[in-house]
RODO-2510 file (C-alpha; in nm, 4 decimals, decimal comma):
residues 346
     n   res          X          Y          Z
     1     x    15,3819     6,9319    11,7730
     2     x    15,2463     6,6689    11,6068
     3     x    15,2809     6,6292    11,2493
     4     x    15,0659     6,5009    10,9296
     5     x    15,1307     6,4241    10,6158
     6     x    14,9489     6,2803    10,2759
     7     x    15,0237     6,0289    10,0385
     8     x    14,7975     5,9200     9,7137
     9     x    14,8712     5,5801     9,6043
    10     x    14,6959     5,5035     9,1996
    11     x    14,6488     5,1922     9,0107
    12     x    14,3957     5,0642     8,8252
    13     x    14,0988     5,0142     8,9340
    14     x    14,1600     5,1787     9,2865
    15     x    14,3140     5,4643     9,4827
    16     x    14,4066     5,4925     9,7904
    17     x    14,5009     5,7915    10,0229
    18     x    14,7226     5,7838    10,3552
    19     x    14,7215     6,0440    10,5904
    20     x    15,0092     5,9503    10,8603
    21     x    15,0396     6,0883    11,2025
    22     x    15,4213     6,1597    11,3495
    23     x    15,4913     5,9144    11,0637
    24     x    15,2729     5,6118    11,1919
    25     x    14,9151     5,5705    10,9593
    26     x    14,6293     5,7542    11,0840
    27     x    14,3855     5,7413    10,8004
    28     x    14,3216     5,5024    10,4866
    29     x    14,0895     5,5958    10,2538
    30     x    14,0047     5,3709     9,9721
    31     x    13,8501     5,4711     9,6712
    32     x    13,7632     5,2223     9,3758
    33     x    13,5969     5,2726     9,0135
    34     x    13,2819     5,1149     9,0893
    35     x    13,1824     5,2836     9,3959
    36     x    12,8508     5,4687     9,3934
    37     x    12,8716     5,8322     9,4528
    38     x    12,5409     5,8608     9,6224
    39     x    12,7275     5,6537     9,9076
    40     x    13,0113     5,8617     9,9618
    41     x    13,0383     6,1076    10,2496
    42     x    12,9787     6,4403    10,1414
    43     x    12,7782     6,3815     9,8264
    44     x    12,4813     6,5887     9,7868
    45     x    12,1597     6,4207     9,6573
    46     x    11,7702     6,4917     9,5469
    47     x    11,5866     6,3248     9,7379
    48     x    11,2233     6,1511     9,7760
    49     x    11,1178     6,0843    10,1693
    50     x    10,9521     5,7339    10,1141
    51     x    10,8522     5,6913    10,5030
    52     x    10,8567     5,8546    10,8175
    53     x    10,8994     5,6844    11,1406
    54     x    10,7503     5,9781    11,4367
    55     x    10,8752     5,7479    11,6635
    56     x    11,2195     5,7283    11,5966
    57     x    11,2413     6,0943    11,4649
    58     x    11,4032     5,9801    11,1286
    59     x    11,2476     5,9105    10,8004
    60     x    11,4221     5,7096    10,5442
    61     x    11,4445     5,8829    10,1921
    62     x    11,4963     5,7453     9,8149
    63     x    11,8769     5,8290     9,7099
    64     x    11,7820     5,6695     9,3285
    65     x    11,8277     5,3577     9,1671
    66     x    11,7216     5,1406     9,4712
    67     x    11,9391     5,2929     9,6846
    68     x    11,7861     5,4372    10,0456
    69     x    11,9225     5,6601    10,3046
    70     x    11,8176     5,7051    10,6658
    71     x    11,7015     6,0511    10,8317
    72     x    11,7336     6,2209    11,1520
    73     x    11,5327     6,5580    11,1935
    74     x    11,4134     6,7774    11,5072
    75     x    11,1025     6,7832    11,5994
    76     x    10,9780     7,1291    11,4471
    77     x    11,0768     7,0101    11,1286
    78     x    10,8894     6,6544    11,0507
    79     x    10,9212     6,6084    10,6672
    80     x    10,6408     6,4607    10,4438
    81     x    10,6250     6,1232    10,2901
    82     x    10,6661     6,2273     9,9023
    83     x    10,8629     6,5664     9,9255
    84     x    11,1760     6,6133     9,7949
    85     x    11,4346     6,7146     9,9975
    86     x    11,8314     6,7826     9,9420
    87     x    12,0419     6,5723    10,1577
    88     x    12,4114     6,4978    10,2078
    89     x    12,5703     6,1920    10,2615
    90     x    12,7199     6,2000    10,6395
    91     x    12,8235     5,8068    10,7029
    92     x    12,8811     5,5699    10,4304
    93     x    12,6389     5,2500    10,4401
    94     x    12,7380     4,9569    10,6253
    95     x    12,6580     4,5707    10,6635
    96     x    12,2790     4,6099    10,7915
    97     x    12,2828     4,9680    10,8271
    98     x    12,1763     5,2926    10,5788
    99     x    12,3925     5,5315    10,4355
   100     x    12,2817     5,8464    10,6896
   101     x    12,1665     6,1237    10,5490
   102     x    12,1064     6,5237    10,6450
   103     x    11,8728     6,7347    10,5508
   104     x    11,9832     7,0482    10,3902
   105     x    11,6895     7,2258    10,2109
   106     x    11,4362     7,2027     9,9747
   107     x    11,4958     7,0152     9,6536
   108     x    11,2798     7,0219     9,2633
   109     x    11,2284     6,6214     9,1405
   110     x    11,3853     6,4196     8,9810
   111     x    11,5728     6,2170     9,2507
   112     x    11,9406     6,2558     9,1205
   113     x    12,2922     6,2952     9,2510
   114     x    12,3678     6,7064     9,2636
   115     x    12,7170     6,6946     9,3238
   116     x    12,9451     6,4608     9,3879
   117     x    13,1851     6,4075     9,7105
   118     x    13,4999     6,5807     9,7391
   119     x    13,7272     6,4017     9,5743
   120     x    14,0056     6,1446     9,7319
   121     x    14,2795     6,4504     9,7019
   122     x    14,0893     6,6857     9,8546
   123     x    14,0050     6,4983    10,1469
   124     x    14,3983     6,4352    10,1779
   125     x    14,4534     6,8176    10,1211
   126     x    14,1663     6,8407    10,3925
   127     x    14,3288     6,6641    10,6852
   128     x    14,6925     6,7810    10,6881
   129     x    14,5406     7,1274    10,5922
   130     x    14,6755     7,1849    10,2612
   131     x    15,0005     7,0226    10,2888
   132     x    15,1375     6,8407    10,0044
   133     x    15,0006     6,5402     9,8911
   134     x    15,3250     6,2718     9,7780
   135     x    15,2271     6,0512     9,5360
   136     x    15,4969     5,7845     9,3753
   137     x    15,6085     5,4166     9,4785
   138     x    15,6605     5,6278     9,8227
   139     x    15,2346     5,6437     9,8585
   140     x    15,2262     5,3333     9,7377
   141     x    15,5055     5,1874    10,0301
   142     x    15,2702     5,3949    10,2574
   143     x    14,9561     5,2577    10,1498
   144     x    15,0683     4,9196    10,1414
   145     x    15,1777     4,9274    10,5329
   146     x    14,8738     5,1550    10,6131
   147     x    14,6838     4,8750    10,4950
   148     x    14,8217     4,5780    10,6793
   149     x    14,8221     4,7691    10,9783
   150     x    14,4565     4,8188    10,9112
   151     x    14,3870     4,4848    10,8665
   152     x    14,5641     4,3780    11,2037
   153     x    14,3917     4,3131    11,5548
   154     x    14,7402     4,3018    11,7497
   155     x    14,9550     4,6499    11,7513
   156     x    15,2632     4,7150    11,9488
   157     x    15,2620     5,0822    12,1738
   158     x    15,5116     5,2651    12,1698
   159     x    15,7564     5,1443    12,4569
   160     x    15,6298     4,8455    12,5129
   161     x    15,2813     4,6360    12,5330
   162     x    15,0036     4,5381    12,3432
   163     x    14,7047     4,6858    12,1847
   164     x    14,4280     4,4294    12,0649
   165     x    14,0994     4,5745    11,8782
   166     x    13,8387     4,3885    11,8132
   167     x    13,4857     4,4939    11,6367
   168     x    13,1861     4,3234    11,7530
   169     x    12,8368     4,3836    11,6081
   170     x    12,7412     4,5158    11,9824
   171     x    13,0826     4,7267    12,0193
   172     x    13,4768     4,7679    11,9736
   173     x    13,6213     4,5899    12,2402
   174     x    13,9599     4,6917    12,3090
   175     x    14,2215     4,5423    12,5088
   176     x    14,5492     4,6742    12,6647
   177     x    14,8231     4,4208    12,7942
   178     x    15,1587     4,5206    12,9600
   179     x    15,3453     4,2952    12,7351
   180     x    15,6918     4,3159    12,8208
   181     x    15,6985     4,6325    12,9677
   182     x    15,9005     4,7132    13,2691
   183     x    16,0123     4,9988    13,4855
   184     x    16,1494     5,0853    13,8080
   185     x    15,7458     5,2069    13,9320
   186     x    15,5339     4,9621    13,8215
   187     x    15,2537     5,2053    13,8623
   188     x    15,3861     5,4892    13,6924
   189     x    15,4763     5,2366    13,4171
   190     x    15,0909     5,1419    13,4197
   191     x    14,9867     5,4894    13,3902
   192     x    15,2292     5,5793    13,1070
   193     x    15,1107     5,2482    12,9407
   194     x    14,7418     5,3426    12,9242
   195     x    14,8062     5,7436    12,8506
   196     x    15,0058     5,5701    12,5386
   197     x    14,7349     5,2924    12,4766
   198     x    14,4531     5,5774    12,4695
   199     x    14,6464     5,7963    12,1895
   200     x    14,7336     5,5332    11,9590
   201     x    14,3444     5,3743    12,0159
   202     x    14,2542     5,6980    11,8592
   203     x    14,4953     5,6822    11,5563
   204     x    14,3667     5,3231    11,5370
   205     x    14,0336     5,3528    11,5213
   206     x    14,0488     5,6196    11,2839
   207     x    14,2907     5,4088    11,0856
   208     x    14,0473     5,1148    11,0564
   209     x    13,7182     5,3511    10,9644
   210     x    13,6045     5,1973    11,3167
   211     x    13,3532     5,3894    11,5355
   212     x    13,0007     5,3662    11,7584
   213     x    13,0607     5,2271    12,1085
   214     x    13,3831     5,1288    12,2232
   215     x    13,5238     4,9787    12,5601
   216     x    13,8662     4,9525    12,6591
   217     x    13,9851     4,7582    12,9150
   218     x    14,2729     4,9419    13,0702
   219     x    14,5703     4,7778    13,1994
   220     x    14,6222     4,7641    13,6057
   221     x    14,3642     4,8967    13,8855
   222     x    14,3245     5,2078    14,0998
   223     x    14,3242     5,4362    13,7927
   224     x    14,3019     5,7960    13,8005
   225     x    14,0113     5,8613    13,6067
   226     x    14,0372     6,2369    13,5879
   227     x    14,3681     6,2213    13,4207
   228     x    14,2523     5,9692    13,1941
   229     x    13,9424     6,1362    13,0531
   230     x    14,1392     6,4349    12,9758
   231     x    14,3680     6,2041    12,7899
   232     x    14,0870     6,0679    12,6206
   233     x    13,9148     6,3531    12,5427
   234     x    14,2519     6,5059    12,3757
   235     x    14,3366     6,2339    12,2174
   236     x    13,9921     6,2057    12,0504
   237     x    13,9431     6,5526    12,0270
   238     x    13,9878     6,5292    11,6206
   239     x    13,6868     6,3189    11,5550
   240     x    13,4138     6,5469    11,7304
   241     x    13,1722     6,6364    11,7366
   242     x    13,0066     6,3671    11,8724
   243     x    13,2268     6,2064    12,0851
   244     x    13,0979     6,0966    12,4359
   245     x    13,2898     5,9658    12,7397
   246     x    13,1575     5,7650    13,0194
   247     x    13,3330     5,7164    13,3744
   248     x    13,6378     5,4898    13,4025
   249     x    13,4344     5,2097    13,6050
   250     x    13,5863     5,0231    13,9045
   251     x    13,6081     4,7162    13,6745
   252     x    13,8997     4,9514    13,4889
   253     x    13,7304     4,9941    13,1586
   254     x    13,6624     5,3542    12,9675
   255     x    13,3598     5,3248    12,7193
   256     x    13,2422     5,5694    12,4862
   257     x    13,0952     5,6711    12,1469
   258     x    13,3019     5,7538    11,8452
   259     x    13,0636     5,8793    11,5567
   260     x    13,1000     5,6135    11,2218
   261     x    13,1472     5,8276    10,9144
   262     x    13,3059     5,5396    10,6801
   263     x    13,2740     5,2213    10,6257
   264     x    13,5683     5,0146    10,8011
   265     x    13,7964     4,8973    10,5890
   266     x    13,7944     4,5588    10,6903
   267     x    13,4228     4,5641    10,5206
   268     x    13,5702     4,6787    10,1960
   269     x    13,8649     4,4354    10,2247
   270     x    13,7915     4,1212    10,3507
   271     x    13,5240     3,9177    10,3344
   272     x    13,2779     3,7483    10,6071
   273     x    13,5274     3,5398    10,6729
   274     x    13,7995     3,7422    10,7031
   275     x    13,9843     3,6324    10,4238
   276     x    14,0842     3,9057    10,1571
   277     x    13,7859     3,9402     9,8912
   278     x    13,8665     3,8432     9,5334
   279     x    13,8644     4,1858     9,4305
   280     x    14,1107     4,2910     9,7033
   281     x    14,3615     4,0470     9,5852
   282     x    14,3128     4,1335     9,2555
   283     x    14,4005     4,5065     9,3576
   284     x    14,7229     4,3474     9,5040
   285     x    14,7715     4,1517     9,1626
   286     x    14,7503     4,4576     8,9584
   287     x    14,9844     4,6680     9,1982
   288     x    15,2635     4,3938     9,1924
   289     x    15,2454     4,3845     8,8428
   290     x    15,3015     4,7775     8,7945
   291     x    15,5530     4,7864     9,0174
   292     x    15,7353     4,5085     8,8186
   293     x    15,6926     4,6582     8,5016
   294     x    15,7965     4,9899     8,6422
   295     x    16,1806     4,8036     8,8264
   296     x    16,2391     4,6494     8,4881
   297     x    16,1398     4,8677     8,1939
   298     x    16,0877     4,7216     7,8716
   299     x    16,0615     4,3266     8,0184
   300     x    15,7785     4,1239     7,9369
   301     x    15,6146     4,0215     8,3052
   302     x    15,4260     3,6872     8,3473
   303     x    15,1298     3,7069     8,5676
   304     x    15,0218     3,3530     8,6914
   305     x    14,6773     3,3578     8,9212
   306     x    14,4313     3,1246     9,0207
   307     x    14,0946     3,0696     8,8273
   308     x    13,9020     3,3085     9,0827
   309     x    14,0680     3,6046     9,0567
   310     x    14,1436     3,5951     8,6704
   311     x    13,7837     3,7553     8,5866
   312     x    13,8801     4,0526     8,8139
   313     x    14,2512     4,1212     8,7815
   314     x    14,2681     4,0477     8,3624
   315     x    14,0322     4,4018     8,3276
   316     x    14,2575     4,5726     8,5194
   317     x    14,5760     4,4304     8,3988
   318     x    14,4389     4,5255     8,0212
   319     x    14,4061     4,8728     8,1518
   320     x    14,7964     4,8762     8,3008
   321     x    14,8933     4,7719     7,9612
   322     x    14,7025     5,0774     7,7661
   323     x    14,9030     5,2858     7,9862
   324     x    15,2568     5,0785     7,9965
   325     x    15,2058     4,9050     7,6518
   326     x    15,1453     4,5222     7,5854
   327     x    15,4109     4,3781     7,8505
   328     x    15,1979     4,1634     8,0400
   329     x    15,1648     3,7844     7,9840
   330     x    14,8691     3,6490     8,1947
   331     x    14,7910     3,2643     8,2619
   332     x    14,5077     3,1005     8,4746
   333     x    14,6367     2,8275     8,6464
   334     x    14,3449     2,5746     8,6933
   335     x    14,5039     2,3963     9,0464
   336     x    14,5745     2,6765     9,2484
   337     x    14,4009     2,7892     9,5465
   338     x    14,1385     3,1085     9,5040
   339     x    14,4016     3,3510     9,6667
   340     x    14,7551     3,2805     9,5065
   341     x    14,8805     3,4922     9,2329
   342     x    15,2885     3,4925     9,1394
   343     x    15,4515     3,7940     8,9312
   344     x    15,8034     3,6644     8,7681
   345     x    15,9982     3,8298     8,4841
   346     x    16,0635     3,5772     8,1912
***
């Protein structure tokens, strides 16, 4: 039986939360201090419907403060432009797209948040169903490797091959390569290969906060569809409802449709580019420099970092030393490139 546990990872500035499947990542959740709480799944909200498209079914509705939402609703129940509604948060906001909103009843004005999301702890308590949640430089070990894994297009299966993801703004485009796996049946070896590739697509994808359509390009021909749907549909069977399969096509690719409820983490990470954001290296800045201070108690530790992320990590840093006292010696060095930061103990 397959096994989950939790792990809560704290620093200034940020949390994160690690749920691991049979000991490999399966969920990072990243929380940080100025995140708005009308964005977060879960949070409840009065709200103002500002238009209604007919056409579309949906209506998009004023969460506060600038901030909009967007609004499915059946057809016996068409809302009015002006009335105030209570919504909850179902999918966080992402590049382009509205936080999306459901209806849940009637609301009184003002437009204001009613309560809050669930917070990071219980959503870990939530997913391994009340197990314990570790916390310690054990989350933080977790968290770290969740994180790169996250951040990764290339994974290795277990047993052998290749699993490449790859977002789009059409689709997730998925790719599964033998790699170096061998076997006596090449065929069976096949099969096995994309049984494996479809189970740890599914820890991926939930790893990364990815979701909407997705198309995998299984390895080999002549597939046996039937047994590969039902792998599917098992292996996704934790992220319904509202996961759809299509055929396996002669062409050997499986698409479907994985409902979004986060925002990917490479969006709160990295940058268009794909470089980390200043304000994700300054997280890392931060968390080096606890974990220093914590190895060597009592030791001053120097914290050199580039001109770009001194505005960000400094804050943060002050805050580590109202908790761990006035250790921390931070310099800006002028010449160095945006993303290098060095933590040495004088």
């Amino acid at each position: 039986m397959s096994q989950r546990r939790a792990y809560l990872d704290i620093a200034p500035g940020e949390a994160r939360g690690v749920v691991t499947l049979d000991g490999r990542p399966e969920h990072l959740i990243i929380v940080r201090d100025d995140d708005d709480p009308r964005q977060e799944p879960g949070a409840r909200i009065a709200a103002r419907v500002r238009k209604v498209e007919p056409a579309f079914a949906s209506a998009f509705v004023d969460l506060g403060e600038g901030l909009e939402g967007l609004m499915d609703y059946p057809p016996d129940r068409r809302p009015v432009e002006g009335q105030m509604l209570e919504v909850e948060v179902r999918a966080a906001p992402r590049p382009g797209k509205l936080a999306a909103v459901r209806g849940v009843g009637p609301a009184e004005a003002p437009v204001r948040l009613l309560s809050p999301a669930p917070t990071l702890a219980d959503r870990l308590a939530a997913l391994v169903r009340g197990g314990e949640v570790v916390t310690g430089p054990e989350a933080r070990q977790k968290a770290d490797a969740a994180e790169a894994a996250a951040l990764s297009p290339l994974h290795v299966l277990p047993g052998g091959g290749v699993l490449a993801i790859e977002p789009t703004r059409a689709l997730v485009a998925v790719d599964v390569d033998l790699g170096p796996r061998k076997g006596p049946d090449p065929k069976s070896v096949l099969r096995q290969l994309n049984l494996t590739a479809l189970s740890e697509t599914a820890r991926l994808l939930r790893l990364k906060g990815l979701g909407g359509l997705v198309v995998i390009d299984l390895a080999g021909r002549g597939h046996d569809g039937t047994a590969l749907l039902n792998a599917a549909r098992a292996a996704f069977a934790a992220d319904n409802p509202g996961v759809a399969f299509g055929p396996v096509s002669r062409f050997g690719t499986l698409e479907f449709t994985v409902p979004r409820r986060t925002r990917a983490l490479g969006e709160v990470l990295l940058a268009s580019g794909g470089d980390p954001t200043d304000r994700t290296l300054a997280q890392r800045l931060v968390r080096e420099a606890e974990t220093a201070a914590e190895v060597e108690t009592g030791r001053r530790v120097r914290i050199q970092a580039a001109p770009a992320l001194a505005p960000l990590a400094w804050p943060l840093v002050d805050r580590l030393a109202g908790r761990m006292g006035a250790r921390f010696e931070c310099t800006v060095e002028a010449d160095w490139p945006r993303d290098r930061f060095e933590i040495s103990l004088p």
